[in-house]
Backbone of each chain as ProteinMPNN parsed JSONL, in Angstrom:
{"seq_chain_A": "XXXXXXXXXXXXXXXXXXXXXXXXXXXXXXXXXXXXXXXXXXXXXXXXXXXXXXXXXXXXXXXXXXXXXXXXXXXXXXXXXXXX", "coords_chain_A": {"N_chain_A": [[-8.7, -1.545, -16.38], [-8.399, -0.288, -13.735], [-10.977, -0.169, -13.141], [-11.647, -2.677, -12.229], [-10.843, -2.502, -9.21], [-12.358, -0.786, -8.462], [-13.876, -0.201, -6.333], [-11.775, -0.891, -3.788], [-10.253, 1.31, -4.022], [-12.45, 3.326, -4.194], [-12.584, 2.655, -1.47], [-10.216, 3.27, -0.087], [-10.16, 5.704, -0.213], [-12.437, 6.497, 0.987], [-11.035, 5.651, 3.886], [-8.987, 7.807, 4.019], [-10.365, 9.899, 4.336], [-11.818, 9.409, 6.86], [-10.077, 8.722, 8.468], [-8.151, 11.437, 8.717], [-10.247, 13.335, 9.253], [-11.032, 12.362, 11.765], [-8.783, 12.942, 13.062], [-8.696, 15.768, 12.726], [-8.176, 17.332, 10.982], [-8.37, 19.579, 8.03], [-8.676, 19.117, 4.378], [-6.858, 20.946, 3.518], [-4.625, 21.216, 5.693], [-4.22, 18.478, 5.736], [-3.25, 17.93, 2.724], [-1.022, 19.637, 3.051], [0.789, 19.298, 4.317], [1.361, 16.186, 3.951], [2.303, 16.454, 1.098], [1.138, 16.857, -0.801], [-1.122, 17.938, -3.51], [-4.196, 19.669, -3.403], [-5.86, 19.307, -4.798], [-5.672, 16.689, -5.768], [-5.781, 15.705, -3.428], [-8.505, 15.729, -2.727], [-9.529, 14.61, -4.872], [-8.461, 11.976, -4.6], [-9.669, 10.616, -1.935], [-12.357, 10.721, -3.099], [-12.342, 8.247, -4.404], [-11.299, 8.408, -7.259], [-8.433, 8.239, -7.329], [-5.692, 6.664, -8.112], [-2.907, 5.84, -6.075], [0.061, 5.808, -5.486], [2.916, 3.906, -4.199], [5.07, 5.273, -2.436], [3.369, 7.74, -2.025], [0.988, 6.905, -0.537], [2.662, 6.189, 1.861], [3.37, 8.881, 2.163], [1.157, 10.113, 2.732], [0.471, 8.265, 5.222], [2.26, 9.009, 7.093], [1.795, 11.973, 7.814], [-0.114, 11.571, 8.595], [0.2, 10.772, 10.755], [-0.696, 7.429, 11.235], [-0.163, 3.913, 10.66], [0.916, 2.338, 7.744], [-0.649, 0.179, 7.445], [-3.02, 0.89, 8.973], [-4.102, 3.226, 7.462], [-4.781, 1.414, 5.16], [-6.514, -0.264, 5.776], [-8.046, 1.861, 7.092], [-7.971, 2.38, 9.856], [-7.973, 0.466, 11.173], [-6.169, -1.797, 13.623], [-5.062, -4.575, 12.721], [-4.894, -7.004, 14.444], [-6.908, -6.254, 15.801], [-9.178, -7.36, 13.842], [-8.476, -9.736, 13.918], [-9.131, -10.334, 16.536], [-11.93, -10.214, 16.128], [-12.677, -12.335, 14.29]], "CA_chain_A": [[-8.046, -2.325, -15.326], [-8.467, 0.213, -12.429], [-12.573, -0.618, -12.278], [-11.958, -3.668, -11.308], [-10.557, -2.628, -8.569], [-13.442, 0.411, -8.153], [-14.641, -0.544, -4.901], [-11.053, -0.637, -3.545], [-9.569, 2.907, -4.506], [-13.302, 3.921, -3.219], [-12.611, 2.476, 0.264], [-9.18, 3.385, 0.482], [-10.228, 7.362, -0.292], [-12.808, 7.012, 2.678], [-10.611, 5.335, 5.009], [-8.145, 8.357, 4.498], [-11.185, 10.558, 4.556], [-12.332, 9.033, 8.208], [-8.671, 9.304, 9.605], [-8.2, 12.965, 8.227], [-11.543, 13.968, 10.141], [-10.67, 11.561, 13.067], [-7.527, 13.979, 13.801], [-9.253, 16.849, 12.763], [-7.383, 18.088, 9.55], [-8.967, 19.791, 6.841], [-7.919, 18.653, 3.462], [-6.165, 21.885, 3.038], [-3.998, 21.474, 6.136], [-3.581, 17.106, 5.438], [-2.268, 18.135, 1.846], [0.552, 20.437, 2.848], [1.064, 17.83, 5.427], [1.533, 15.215, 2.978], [3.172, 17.235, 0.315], [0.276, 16.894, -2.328], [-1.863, 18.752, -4.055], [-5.203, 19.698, -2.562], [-7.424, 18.726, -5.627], [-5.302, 15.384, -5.686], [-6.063, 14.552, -2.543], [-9.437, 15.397, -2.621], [-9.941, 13.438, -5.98], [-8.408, 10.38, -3.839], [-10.755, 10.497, -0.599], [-13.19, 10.11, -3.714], [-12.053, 7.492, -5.037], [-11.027, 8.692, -8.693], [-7.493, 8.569, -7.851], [-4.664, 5.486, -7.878], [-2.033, 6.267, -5.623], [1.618, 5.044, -5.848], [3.341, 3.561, -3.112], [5.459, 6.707, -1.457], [2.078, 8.499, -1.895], [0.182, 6.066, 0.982], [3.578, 6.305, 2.449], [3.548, 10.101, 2.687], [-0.19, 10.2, 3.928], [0.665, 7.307, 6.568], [3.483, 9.708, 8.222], [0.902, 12.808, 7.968], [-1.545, 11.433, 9.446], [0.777, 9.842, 12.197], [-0.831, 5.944, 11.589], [1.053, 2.946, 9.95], [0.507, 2.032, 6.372], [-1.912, -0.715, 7.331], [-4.015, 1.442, 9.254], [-4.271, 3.918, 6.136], [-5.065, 1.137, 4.013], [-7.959, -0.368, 6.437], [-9.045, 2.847, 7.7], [-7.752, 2.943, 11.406], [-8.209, -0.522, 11.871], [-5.288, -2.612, 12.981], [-5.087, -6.203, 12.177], [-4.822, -7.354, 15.393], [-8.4, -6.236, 16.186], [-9.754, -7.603, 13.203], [-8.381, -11.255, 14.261], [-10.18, -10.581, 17.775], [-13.354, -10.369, 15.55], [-12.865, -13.351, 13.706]], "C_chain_A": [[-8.447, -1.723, -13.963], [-10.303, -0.516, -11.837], [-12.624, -1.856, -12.132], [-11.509, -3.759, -10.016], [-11.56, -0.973, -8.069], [-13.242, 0.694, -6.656], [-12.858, -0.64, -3.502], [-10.421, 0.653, -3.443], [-11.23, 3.588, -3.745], [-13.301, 4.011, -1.623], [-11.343, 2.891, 0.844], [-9.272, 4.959, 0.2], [-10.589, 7.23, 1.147], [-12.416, 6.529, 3.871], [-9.208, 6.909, 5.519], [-9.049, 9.663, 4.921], [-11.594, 10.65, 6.391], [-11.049, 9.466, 9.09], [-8.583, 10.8, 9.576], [-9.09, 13.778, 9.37], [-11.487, 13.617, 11.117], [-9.598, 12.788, 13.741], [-7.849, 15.187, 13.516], [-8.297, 17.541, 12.144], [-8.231, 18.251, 8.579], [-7.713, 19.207, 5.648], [-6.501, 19.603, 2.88], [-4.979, 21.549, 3.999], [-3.056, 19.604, 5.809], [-2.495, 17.372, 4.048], [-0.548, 18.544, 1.836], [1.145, 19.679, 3.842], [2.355, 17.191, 4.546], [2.434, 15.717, 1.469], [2.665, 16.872, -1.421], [-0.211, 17.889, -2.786], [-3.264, 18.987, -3.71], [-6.396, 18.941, -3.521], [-6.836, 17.328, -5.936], [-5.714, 14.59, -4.946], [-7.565, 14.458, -2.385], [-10.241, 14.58, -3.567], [-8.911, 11.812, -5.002], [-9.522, 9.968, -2.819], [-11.648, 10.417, -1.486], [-13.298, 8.785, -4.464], [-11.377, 7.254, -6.392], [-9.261, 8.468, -8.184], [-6.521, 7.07, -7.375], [-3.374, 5.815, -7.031], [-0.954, 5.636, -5.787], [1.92, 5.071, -4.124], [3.844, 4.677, -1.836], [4.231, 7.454, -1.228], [1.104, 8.148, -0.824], [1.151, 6.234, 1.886], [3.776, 7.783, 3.474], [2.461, 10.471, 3.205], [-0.354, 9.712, 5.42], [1.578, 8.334, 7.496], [2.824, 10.868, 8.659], [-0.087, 12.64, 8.723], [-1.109, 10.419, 10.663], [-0.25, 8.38, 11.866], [0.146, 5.132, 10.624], [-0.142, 2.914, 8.588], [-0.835, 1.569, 6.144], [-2.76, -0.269, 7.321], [-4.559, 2.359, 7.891], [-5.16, 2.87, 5.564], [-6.707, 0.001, 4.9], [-8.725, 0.197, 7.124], [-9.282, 2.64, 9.192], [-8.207, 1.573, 12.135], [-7.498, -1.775, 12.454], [-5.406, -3.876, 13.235], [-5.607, -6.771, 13.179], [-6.239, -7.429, 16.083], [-9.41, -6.788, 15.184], [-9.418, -9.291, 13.571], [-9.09, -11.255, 15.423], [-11.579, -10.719, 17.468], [-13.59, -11.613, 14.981], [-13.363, -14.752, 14.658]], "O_chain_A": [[-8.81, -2.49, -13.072], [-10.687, -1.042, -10.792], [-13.738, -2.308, -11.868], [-11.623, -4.85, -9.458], [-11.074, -0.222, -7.224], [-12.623, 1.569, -6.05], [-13.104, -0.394, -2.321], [-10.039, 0.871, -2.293], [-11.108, 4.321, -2.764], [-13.72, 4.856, -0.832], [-11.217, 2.925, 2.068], [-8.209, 5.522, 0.463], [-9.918, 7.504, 2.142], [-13.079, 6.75, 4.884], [-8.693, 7.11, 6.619], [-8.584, 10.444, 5.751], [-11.642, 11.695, 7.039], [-10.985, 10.243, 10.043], [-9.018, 11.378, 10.572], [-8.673, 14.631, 10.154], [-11.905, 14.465, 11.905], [-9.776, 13.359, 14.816], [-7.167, 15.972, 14.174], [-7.596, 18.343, 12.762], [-8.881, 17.293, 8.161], [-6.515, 18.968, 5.797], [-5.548, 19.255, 2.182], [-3.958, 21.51, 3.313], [-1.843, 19.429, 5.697], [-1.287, 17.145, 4.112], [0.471, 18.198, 1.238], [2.375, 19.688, 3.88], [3.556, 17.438, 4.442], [3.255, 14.926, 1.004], [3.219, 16.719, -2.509], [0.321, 18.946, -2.444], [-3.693, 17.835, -3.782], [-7.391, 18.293, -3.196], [-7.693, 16.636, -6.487], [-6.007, 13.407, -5.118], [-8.05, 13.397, -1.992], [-11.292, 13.999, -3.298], [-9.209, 10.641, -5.239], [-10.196, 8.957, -3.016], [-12.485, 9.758, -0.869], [-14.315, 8.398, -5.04], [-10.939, 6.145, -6.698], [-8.662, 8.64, -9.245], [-6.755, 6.52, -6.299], [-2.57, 6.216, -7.872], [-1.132, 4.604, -6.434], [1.484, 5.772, -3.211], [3.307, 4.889, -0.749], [4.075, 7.831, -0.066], [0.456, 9.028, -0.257], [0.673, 6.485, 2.992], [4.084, 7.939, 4.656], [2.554, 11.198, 4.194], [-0.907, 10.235, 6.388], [1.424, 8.275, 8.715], [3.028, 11.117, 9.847], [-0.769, 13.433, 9.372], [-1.78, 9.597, 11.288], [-0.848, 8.353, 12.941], [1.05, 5.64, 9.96], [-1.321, 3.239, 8.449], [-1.739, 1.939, 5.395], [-3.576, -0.398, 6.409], [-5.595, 1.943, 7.372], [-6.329, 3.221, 5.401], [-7.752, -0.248, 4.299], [-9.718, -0.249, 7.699], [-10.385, 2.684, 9.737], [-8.66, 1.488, 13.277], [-7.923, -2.854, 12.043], [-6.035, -4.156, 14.256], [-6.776, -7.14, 13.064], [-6.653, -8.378, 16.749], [-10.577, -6.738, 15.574], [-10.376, -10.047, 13.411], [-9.828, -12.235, 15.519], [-12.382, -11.213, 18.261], [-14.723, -12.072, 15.131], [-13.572, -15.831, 14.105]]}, "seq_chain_B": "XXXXXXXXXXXXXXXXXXXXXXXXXXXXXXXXXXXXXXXXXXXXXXXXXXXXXXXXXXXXXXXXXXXXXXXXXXXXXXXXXXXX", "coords_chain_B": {"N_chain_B": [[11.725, 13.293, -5.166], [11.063, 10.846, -4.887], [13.746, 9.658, -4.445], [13.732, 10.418, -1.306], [12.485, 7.952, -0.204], [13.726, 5.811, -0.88], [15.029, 3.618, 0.747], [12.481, 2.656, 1.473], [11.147, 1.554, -0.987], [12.922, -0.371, -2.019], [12.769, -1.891, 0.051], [10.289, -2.93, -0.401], [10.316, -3.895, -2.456], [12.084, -6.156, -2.141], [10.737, -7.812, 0.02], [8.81, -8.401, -1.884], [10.315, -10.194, -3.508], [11.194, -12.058, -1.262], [9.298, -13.443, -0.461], [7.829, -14.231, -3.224], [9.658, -16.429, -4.096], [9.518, -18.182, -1.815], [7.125, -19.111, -2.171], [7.771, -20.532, -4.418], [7.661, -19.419, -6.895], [8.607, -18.235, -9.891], [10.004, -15.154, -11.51], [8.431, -14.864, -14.278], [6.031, -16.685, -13.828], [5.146, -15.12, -11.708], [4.697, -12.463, -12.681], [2.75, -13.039, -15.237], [0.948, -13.965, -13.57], [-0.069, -11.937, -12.11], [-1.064, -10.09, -13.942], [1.206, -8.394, -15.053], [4.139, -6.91, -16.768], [6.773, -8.554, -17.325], [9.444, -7.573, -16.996], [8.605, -5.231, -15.397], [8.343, -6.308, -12.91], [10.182, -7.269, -12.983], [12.102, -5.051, -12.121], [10.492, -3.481, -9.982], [11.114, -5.688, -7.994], [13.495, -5.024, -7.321], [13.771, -2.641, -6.683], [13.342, 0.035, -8.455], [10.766, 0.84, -9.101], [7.96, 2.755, -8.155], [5.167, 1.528, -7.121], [1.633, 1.629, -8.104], [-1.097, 1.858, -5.965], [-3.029, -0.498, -6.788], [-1.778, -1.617, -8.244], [-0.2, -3.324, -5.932], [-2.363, -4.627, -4.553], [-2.96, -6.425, -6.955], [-0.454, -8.127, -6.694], [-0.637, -8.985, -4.247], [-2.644, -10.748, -4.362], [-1.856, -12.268, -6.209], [0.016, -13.511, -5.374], [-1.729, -14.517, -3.063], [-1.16, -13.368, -0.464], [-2.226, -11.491, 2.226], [-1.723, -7.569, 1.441], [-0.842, -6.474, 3.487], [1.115, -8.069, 4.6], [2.567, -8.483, 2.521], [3.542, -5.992, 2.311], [4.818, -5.96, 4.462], [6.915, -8.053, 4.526], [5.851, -10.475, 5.029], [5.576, -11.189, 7.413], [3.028, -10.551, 9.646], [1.04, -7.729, 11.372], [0.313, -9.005, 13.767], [2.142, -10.121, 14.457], [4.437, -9.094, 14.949], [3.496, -7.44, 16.989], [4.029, -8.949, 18.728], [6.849, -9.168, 18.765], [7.53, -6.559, 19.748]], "CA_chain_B": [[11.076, 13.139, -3.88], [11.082, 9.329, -4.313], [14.785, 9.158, -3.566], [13.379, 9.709, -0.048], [11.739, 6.368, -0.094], [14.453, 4.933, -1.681], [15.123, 2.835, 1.791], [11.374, 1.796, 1.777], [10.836, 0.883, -2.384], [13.938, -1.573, -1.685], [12.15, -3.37, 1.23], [8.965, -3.42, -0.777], [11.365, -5.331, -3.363], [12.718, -7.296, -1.536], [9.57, -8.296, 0.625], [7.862, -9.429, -2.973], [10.873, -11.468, -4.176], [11.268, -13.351, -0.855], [7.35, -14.013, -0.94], [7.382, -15.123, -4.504], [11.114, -17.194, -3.828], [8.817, -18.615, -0.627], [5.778, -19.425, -3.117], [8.324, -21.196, -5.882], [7.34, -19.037, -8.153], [9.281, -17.548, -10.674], [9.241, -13.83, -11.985], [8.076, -15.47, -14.83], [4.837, -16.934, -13.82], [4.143, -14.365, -11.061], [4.086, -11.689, -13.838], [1.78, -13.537, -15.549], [-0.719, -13.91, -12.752], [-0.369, -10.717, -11.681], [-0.957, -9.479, -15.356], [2.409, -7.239, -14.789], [5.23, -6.873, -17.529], [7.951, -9.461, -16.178], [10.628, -6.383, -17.137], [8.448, -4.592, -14.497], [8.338, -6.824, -11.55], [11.771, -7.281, -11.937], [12.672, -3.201, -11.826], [9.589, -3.745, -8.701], [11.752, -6.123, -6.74], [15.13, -4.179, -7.453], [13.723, -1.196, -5.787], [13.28, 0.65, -9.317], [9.578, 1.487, -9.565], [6.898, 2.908, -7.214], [4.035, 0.76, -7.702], [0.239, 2.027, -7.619], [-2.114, 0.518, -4.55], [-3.99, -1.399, -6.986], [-0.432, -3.003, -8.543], [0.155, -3.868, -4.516], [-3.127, -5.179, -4.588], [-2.539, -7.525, -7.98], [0.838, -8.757, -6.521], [-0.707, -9.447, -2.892], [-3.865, -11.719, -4.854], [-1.557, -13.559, -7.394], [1.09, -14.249, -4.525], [-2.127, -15.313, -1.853], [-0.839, -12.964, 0.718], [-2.862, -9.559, 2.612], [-1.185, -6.118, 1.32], [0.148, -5.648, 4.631], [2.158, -9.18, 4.526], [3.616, -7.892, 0.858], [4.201, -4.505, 2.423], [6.203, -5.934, 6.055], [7.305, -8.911, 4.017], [5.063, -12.064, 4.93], [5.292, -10.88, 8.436], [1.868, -10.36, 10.106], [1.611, -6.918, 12.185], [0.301, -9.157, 15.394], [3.614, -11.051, 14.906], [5.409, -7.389, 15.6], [3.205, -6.663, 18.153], [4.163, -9.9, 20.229], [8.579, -8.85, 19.432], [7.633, -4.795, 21.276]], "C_chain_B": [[11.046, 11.603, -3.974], [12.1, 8.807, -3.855], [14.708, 9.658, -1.87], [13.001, 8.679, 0.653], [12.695, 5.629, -0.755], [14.399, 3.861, -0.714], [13.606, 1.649, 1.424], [11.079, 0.678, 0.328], [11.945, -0.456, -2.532], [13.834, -2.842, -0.998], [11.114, -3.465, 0.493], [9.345, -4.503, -1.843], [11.697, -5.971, -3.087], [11.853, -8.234, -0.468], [8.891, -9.06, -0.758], [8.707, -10.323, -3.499], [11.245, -12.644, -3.021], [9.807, -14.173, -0.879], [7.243, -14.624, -2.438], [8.57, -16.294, -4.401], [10.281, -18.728, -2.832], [7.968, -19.706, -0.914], [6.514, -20.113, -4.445], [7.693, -20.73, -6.894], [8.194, -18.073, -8.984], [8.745, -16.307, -11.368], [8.208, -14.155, -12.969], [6.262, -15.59, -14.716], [4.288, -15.795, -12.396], [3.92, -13.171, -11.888], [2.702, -12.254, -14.64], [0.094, -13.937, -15.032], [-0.581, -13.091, -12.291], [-1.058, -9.704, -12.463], [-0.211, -8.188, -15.145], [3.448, -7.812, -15.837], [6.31, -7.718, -16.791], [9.555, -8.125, -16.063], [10.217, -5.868, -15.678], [8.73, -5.072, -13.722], [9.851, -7.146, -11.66], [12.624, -6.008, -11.213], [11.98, -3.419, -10.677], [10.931, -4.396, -7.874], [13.285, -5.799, -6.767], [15.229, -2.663, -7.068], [13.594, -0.049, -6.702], [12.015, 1.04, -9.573], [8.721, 1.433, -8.042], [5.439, 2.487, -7.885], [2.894, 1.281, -7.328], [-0.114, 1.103, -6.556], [-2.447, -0.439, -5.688], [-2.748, -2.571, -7.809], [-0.413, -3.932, -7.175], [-0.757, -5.094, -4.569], [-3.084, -6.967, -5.587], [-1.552, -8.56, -7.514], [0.315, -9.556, -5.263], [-2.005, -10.983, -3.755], [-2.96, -12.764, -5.356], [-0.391, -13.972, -6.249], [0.097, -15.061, -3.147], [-1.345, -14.541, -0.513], [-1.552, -11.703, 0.961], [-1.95, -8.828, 1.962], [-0.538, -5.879, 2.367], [1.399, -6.528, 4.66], [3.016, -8.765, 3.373], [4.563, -6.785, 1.415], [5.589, -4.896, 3.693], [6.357, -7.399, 5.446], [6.836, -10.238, 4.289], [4.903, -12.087, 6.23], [3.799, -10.395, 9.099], [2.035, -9.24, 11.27], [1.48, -7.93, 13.504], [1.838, -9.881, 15.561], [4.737, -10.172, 15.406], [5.032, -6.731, 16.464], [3.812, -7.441, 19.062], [6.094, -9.404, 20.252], [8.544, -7.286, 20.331], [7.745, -5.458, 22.321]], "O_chain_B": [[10.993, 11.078, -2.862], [12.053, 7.838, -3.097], [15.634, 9.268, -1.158], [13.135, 8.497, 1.863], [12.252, 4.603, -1.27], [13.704, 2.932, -1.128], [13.596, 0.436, 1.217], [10.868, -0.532, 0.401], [11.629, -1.448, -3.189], [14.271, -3.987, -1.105], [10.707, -4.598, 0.751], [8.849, -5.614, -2.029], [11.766, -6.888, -3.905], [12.304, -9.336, -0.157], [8.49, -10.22, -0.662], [8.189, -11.316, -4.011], [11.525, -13.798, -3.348], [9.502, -15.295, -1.282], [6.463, -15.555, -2.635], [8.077, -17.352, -4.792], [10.435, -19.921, -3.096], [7.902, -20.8, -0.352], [5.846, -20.223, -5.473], [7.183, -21.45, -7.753], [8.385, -16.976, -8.459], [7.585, -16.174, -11.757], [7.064, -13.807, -12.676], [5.439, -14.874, -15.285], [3.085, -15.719, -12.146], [2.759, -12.77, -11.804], [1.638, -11.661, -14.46], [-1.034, -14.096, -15.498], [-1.33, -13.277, -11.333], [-1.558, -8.688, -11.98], [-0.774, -7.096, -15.064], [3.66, -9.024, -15.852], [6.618, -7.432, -15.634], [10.391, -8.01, -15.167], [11.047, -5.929, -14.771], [9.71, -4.495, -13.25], [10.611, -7.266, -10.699], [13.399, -5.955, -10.258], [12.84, -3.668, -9.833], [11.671, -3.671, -7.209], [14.115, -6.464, -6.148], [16.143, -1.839, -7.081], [13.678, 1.032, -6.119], [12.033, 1.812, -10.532], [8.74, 0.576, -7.157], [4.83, 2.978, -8.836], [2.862, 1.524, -6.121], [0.341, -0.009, -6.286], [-1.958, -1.528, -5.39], [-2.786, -3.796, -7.923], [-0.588, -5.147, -7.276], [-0.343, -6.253, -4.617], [-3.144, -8.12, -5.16], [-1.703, -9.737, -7.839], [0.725, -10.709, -5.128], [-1.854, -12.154, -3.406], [-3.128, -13.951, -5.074], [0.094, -15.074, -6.507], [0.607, -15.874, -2.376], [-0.974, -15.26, 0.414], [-1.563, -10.847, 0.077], [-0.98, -9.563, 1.773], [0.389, -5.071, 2.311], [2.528, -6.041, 4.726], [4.242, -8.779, 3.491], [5.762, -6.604, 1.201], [6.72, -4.428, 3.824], [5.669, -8.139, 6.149], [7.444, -11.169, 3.761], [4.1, -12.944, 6.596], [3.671, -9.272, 8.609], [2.897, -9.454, 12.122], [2.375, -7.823, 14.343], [2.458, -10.09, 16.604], [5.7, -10.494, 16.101], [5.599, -5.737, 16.916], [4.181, -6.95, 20.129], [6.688, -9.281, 21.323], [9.279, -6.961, 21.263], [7.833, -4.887, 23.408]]}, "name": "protein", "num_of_chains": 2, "seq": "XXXXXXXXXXXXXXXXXXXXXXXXXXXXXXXXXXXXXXXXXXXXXXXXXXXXXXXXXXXXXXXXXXXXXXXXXXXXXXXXXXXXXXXXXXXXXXXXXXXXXXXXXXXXXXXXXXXXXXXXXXXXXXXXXXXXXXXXXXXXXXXXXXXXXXXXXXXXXXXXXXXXXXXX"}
């Protein structure tokens, strides 16, 4: 079930990957942030990992942006309708 | 640690049953096109389970709405930028 959604869970690692590095947090300091595990999060920013809801939740507050942004990688909506 | 999110897993429940209520669709058949246990989505919109991204994902496809509309309840963020 998850590989059909591959390409998803891949883009939603490197969008937390891009923010992470955007604010200039190593994974070590985003984790204890976030209140994960360091080889968790770095198996997510690869894609291998499925996250649960509180889990995007507790990255989104760590990394100071909203949910959305998290989940389109710092991009919010609003600018994506100015593109359209 | 998820009864910290208790507040939020409540609105995420209650954001997918007015969206499916919205969409005349019954747990029933949105289980079914979601391919989700109907037991589950009902514990889901009763604030009883933290759902993976790629569940979010399933629920936002078989209901026809973005992930962010599921997540702020059918609401669009520019529609929360124009009430600031």
């Amino acid at each position: 079930m998850t590989n059909h959604f591959r390409k998803d869970l891949d883009a939603l690692g490197q969008n937390i990957r891009t923010i992470r590095e955007k604010k200039g947090l190593s994974q070590e300091s985003l984790s204890f942030k976030a209140d994960l595990h360091r080889t968790y999060l770095s198996q997510l920013e690869s894609g291998q990992r499925n996250p649960s809801y509180t889990t995007l939740l507790k990255l989104a507050n760590a990394l100071s942006v909203s949910i959305f942004e998290l989940i389109n990688g710092g991009i919010k909506e609003s600018d994506i309708e100015n593109q359209e």
